[in-house]
N, C-alpha and C positions, 0 to 999 in steps of 0.2 A: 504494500500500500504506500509506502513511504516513499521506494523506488517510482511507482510510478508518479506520485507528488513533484518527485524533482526532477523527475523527468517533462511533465505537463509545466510546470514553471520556467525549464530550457528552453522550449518552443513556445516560449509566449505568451502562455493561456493567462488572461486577466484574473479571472475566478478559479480557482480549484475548490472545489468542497468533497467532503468525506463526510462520509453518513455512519458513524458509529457513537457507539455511549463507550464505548468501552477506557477507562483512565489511561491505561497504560499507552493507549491512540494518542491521547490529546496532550498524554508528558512527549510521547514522541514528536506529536505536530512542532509542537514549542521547541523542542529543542533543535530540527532541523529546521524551522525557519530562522531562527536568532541565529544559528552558525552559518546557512546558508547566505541568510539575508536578505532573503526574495523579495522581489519586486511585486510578483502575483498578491491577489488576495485568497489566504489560505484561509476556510472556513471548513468546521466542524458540523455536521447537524447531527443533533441526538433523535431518537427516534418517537419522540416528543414532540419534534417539529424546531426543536429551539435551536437556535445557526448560532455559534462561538466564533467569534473572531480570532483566529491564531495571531495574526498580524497585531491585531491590538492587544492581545494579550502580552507578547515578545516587548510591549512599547511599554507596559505598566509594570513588569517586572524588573528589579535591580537586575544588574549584570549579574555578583553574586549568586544570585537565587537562581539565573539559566547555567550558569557554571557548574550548581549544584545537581540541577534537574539532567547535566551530562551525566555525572559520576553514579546520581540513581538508574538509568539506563545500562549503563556500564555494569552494577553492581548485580541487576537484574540479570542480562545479558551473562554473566558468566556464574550464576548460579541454576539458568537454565542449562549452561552446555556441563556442570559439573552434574548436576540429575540428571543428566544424557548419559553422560559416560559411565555414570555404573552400573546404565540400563544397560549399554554395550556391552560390558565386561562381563554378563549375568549370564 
């Protein structure tokens, strides 16, 4: 989902939206628009109907606090691949 985000923002796309509730979506949106920097407007819609601004979110957050929101992906990301490997090893 993310891939194809920054991908759609390459080519231009003014709007991107993404239609999930899901949190761990919308730590990702923020953190890959604040690193990338995009130009697009990235928006969230929960299934509620309710559209999140990723862009304005990136704009209200301290720097700190997206710096943080990397290392919680980070932290995630390799406690996913450590509960992999001992599936593998099983």
């Amino acid at each position: 989902m993310i891939a194809y985000m920054l991908e759609a923002a390459e080519f231009g796309m003014d709007v991107i939206r993404i239609l999930s509730d899901d949190t761990d979506i919308f730590v990702m949106l923020v953190n890959w628009v604040w690193k990338m920097q995009l130009y697009s407007s990235v928006q969230m819609e929960l299934w509620n109907g309710v559209v999140v601004d990723i862009n304005a979110t990136c704009t209200e957050l301290d720097p700190k606090y997206l710096q943080l929101i990397g290392i919680i992906i980070i932290t995630k990301l390799a406690n996913i691949l450590e509960k992999n490997r001992a599936q593998w090893h099983t």
